[in-house]
C-alpha positions as CSV (number, residue, x, y, z in Angstrom):
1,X,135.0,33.1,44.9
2,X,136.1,36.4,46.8
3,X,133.9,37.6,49.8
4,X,131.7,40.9,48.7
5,X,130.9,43.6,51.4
6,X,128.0,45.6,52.5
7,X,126.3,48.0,50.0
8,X,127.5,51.6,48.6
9,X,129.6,53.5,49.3
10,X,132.4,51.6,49.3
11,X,134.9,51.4,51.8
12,X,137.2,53.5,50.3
13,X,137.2,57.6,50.5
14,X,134.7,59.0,48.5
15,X,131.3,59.8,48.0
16,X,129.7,58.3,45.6
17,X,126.0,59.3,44.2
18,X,123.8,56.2,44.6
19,X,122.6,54.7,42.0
20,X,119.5,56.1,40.8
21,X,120.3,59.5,41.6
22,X,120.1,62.1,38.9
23,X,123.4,64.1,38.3
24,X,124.9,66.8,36.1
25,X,128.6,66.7,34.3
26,X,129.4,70.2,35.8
27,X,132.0,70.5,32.4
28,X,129.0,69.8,29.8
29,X,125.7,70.0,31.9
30,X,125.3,66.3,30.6
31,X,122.7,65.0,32.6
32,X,121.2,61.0,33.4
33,X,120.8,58.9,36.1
34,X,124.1,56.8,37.8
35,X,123.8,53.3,36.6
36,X,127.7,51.9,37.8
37,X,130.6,52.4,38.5
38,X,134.0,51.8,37.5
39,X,137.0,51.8,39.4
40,X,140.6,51.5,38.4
41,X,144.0,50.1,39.6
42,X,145.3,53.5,39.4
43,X,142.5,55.1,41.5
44,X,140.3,56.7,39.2
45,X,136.5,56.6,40.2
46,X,133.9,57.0,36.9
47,X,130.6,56.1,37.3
48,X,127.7,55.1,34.5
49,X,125.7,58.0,33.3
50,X,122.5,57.5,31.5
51,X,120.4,60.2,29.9
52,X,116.7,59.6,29.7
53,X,115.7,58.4,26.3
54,X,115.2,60.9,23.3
55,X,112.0,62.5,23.0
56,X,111.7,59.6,19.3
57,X,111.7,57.2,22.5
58,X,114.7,56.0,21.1
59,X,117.7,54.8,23.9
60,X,120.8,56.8,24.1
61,X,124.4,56.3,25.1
62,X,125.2,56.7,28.4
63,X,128.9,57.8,29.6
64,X,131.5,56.8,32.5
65,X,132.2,60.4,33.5
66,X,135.0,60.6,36.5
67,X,133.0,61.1,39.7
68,X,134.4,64.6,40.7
69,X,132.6,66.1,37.7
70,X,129.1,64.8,39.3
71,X,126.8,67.3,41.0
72,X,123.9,65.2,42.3
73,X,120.5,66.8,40.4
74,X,117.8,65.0,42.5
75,X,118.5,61.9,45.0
76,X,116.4,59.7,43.4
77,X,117.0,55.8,44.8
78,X,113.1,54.5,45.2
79,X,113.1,51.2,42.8
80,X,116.9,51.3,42.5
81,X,118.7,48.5,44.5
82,X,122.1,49.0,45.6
83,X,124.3,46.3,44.7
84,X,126.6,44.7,47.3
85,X,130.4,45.3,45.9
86,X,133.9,45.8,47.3
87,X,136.8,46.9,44.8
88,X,139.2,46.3,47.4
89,X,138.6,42.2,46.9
90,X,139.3,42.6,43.4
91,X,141.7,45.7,42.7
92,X,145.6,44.7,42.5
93,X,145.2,41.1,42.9
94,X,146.5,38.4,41.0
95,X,143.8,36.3,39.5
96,X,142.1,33.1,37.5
97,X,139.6,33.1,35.4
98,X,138.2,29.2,35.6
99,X,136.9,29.2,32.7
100,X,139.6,30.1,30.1
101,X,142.4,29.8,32.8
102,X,143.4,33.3,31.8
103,X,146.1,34.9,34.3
104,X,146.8,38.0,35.5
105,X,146.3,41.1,37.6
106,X,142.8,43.0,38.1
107,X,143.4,46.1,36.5
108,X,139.7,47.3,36.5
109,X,136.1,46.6,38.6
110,X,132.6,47.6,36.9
111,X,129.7,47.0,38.8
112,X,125.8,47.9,37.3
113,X,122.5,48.9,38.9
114,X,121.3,45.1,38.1
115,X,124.5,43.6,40.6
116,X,126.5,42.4,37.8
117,X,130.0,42.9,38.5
118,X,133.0,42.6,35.9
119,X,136.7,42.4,36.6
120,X,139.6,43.0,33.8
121,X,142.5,41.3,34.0
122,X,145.6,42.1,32.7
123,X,148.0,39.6,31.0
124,X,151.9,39.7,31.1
125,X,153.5,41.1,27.7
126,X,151.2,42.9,24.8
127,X,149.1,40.7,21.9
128,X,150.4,40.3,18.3
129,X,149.7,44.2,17.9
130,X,151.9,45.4,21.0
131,X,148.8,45.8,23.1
132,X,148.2,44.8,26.2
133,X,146.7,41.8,26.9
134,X,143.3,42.8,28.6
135,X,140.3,40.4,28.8
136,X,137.1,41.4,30.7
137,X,134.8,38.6,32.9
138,X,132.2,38.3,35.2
139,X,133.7,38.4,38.9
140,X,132.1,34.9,39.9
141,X,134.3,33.4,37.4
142,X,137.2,34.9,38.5
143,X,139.3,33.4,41.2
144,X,141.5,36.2,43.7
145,X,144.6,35.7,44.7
146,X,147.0,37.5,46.6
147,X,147.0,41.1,46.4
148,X,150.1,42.6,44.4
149,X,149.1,46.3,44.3
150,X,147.8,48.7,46.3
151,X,145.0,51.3,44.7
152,X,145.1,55.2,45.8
153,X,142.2,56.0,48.3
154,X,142.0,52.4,49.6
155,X,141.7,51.8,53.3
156,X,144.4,48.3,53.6
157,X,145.2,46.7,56.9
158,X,147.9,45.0,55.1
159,X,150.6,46.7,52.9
160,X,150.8,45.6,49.1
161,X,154.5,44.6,48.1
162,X,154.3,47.3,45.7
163,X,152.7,50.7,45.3
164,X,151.2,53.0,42.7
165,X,151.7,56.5,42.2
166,X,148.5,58.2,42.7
167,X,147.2,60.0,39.4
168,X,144.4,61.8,38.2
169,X,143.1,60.9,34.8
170,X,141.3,64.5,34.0
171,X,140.3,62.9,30.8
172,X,137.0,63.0,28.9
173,X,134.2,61.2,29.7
174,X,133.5,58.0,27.4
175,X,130.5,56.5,26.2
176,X,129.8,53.0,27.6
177,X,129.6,51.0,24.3
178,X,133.3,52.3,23.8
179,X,134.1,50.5,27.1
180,X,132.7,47.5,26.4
181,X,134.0,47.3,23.3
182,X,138.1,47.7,24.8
């Protein structure tokens, strides 16, 4: 099992909103409470939106929407615990899952308000429909290896054998049940 470090923000440079803090999209006013994060090889930063639930009662999607969009509403973290997480552990590393023995680099690290972390790890060479082969699991099934990659914004007392280029996504925000279902 990989070591996990001290709680939010992590140690890499940004600010995150805590979780439990209310925050605006400034591009669509959206507005929820942060309820994750994600953050990916390439350096992009989104964290889990939730809106409060519709005035049936009924619950709504929330949305990963990429962190520099965020203007914090109200800093709201009373009955909110901030989970204990690290990306740098995970990020750019080769890894195991011991269950399925699945191989590969960790492409992707989600963690949620409740602690739960998930890694994705990407396979060598694409599935039967020229995809790549991506599988998500929980980090405490997932054994870390050596670190392959470096990620953008990362603090590393060690240098990767390779490195990414550093790229902005400026895509649209997603709703989580489309992530979970990739």
């Amino acid at each position: 099992m990989s070591k996990k470090a001290s709680n939010p923000p992590p140690p890499i440079s940004l600010k995150l909103p805590l979780i439990g803090y209310k925050v605006k999209d400034r591009n669509d006013g959206f507005v929820g409470i942060v309820l994750g994060y994600n953050f990916f090889l390439n350096g992009t930063v989104q964290v889990n939106v939730k809106p409060a639930v519709s005035d049936s009662n009924k619950m709504r999607d929330g949305y990963y929407i990429d962190f520099q969009n965020l203007v914090v509403v109200e800093e709201i973290t009373e009955g909110y615990t901030q989970p204990e997480f690290n990306p740098q552990d995970y990020l750019g590393h080769k890894a195991e899952e011991t269950i399925t023995g699945i191989k590969g680099i960790i492409n992707r690290y989600s963690i949620h308000s409740n602690g739960c972390g998930i890694v994705s790890i990407k396979s060598r060479g694409m599935n039967d429909k020229g995809e790549p082969i991506i599988n998500w699991f929980d980090d405490m099934t997932v054994k870390v290896g050596k670190r392959e990659y470096d990620v953008p914004g990362f603090d590393y007392e060690a240098k990767p054998e390779k490195k990414l280029p550093v790229r902005s996504t400026g895509g649209p925000s997603m709703k989580s049940s489309e992530v979970c279902e990739k």
